[in-house]
N, C-alpha and C positions, 0 to 999 in steps of 0.2 A: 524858313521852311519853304521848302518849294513842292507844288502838289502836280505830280506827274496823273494823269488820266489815263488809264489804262482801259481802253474800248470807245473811245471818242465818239461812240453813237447818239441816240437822244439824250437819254439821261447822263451820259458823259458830257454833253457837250452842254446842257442847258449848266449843269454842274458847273464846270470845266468854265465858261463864258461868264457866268456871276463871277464867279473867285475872280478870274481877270478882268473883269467889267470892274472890281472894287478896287483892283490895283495889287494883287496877286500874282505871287511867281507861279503859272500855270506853263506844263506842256502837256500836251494830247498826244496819245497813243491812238492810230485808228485804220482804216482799209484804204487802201491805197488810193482808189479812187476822189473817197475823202479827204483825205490828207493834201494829195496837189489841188484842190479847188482850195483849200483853207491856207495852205500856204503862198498860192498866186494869188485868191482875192481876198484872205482876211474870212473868220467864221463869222456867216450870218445869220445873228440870231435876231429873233421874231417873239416879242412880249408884246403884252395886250396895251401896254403904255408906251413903248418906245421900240426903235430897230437902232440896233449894233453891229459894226461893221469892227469885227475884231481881229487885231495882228496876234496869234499867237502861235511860237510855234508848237510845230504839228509833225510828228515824224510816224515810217510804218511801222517799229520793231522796237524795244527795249535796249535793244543791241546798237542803237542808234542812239543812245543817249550816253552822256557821261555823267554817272551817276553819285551822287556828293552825300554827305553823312547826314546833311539836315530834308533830305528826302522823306515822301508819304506818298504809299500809292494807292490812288485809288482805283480798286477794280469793279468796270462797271459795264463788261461784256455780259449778253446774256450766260446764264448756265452749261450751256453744252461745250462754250467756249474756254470755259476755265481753266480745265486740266492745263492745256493744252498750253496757254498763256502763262500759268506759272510757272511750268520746266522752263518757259522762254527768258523770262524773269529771274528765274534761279541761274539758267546759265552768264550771267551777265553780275549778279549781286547774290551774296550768300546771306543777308541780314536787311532788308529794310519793313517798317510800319506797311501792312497790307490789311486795308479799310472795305468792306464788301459792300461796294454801293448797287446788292444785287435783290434780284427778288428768289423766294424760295430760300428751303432753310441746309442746304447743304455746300453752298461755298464755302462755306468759314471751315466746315472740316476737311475738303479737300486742300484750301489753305494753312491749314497747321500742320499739311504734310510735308508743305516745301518750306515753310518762314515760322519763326519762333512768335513773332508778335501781328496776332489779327486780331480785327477788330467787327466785330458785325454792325452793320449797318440797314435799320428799316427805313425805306425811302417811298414817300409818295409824292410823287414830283407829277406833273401831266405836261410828256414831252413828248414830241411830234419830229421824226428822222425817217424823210422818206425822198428827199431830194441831195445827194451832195453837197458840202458847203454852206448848208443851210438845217436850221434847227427852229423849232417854234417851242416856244413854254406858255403854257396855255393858261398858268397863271399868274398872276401878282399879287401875294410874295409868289414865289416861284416852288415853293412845296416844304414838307415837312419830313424831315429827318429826326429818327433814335439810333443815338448811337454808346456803345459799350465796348468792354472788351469780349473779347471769346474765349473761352464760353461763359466766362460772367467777370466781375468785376469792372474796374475804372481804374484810370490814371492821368498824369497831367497831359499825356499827348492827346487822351482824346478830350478834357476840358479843350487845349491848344485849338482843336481840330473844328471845335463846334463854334469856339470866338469868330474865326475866320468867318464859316457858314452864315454866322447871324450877322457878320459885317457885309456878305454879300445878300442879304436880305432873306435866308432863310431861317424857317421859326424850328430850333432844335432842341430836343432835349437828351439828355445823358444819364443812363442812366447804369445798374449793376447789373441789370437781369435784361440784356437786349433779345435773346432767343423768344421768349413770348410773344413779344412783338412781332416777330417776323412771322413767327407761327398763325400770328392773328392775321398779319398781311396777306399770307397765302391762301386764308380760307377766303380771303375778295380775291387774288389773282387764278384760282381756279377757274373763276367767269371766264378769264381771257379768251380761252380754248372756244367758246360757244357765244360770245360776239364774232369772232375771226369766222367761225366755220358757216355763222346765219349772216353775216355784216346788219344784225341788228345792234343798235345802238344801247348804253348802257341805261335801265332805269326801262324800257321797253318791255312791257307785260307780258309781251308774246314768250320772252324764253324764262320768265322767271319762275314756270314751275321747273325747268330745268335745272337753273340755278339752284336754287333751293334744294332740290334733290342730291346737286353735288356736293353743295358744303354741307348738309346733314351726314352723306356719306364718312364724310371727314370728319366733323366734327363725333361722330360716333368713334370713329377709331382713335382719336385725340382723346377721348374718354377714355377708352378700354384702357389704352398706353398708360394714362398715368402725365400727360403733357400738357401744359400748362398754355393756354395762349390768351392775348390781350385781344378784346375784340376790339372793332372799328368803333366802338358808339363808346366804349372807354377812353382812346385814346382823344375821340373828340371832347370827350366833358373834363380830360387834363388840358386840352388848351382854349379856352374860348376864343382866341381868335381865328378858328377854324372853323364858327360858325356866324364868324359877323363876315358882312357881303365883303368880296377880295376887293381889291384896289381897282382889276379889271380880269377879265374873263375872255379868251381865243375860242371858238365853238369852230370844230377841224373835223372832218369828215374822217379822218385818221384816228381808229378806237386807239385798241392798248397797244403794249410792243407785240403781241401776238400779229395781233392785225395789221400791224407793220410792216414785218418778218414775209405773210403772206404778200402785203401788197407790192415790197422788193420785191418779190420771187425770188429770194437768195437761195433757197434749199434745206432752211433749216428753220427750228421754232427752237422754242425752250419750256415747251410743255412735258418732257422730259422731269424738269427738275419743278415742274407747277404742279398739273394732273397725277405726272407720275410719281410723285413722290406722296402720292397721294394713298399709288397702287403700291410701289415700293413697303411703306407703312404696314398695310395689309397682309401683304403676305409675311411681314414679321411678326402679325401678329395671328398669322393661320387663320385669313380670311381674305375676302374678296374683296374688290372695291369697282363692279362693274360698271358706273356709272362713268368714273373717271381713267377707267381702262380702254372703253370705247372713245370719249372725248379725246382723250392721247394717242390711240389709233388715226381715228379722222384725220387732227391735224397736223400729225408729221405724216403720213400719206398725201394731205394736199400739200404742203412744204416737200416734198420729196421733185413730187409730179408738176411744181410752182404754179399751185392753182391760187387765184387770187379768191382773196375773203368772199363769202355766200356760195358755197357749193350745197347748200340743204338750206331748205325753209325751217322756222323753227316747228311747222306741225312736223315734215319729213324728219325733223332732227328729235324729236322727240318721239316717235313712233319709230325710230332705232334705237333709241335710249329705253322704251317702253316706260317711260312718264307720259303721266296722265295729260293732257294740256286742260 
């Protein structure tokens, strides 16, 4: 099996760098700029126990690979990028295994429009992509993956899938019902939006009536819906080793991929497929969702205008929100 990386960014690449760090047939898919620093010096990756200078290759496009029967790809570009990536994908293979190493829960259907066989993937990994050539994973082990088919069951490719993972030191589990999961992920990746726009840090007082305010907004319309999600304090008491102290720990001035996104100043977020589909929800269910209408505003305006993370204090951010502080 060879696991192609499709979006060679953080999470691609902390991904992408364990699998061939254990001796894994990995290629990465990623932006041009990246890809010649990772092909002239090797990807370097940055653990809290060790540094990696890795020879893998590294190409810009799908169309640049030649692609073989025992192929897996994992897509692991933010959201906005997806469509976009699959027609690229499609034009080049009409069948391969597409594993959505993404956050938010509409990859996997925009993928069962191009490929017969997807898999969803909940990923919480804390990976840090803000220099070329270089990736920091902020922990050891390096995070925790659920992973299934879409939209439900299991099969040998994904046990296959998760052997690998646990060989490169990540703690995974597989399971029939991956969509809850991710549905539980996204009510923490709605935060993203409101570290990026205050550049307060996670666990900081100052914006958590904010917080609170947005994933209530959610988790009310997850009610109405009829949708099922796995919170974050479930999925810790299935694994205990997610509460005993890590191996080691990188503390990065670098929040989430939100805040990332801004600190590039590439132009673009993926609060689109975080917040907005928050909003999205809502109006299918002939309601509002102002809370995470304005957050979604904010920060593809600041990604537009490539304003870097803290354009509002969190009182100024929350007296536009009109939460209490």
């Amino acid at each position: 099996m060879r696991i192609i990386i499709y979006g060679a960014g953080g999470i691609g690449c902390v991904v992408g760098g364990h699998l061939a760090r254990a001796g894994h047939d990995v290629v990465l898919i990623g932006r041009p700029g990246h890809v010649k620093v990772i092909n002239e010096h090797g990807l370097h990756l940055i653990t809290p126990t060790s540094t990696y200078s890795l020879r893998i290759p590294a190409v810009t496009g799908p169309d640049k690979i030649d692609h073989e029967a025992d192929d897996v790809v994992f897509i692991c570009m933010k959201g906005q990028n997806t469509e976009e990536a699959l027609r690229d994908l499609k034009g080049v293979t009409e069948d391969v295994p597409v594993f959505c190493f993404q956050n938010g829960v509409r990859n996997e259907e925009i993928a069962a429009r191009y490929f017969p066989r997807v898999y969803g993937v909940m990923v919480r990994v804390g990976a840090v992509y803000l220099t070329d050539g270089e990736v920091i994973a902020r922990r050891d082990p390096p995070g925790l993956v659920v992973i299934g088919c879409y939209p439900d069951g299991t099969d040998e490719l994904v046990e296959a899938v998760a052997m690998k993972l646990r060989t490169a030191s990540f703690l995974v589990k597989t399971t029939t019902d991956v969509m809850p999961y991710k549905w539980g992920k996204l009510i923490g990746n709605i935060a993203n939006a409101i570290g990026a726009i205050t550049n307060v840090s996670w666990g900081d007082t100052s914006i958590s009536p904010i917080t609170t305010a947005a994933r209530q907004e959610l988790q009310g319309l997850l009610t109405q819906a009829g949708i099922r999600w796995v919170p974050g304090e479930e999925v810790t008491q299935e694994w205990p080793e997610l509460t005993a102290p890590p191996r080691g720990r990188l503390d990065t001035e670098a929040q989430s991929s939100t805040w990332q996104s801004l600190g590039r100043r590439q132009g673009t977020v993926e609060t689109e497929f975080l917040n907005g589909e928050v909003v999205r929800l809502a109006k299918k269910l002939g309601r509002q969702a102002p809370i995470n209408e304005m957050l979604l505003r904010i920060s593809q305006e600041m990604a537009a205008n490539r304003e870097p993370p803290g354009k509002y204090t969190p009182a100024q951010l929350s007296k536009l929100l009109g939460v209490n502080q």
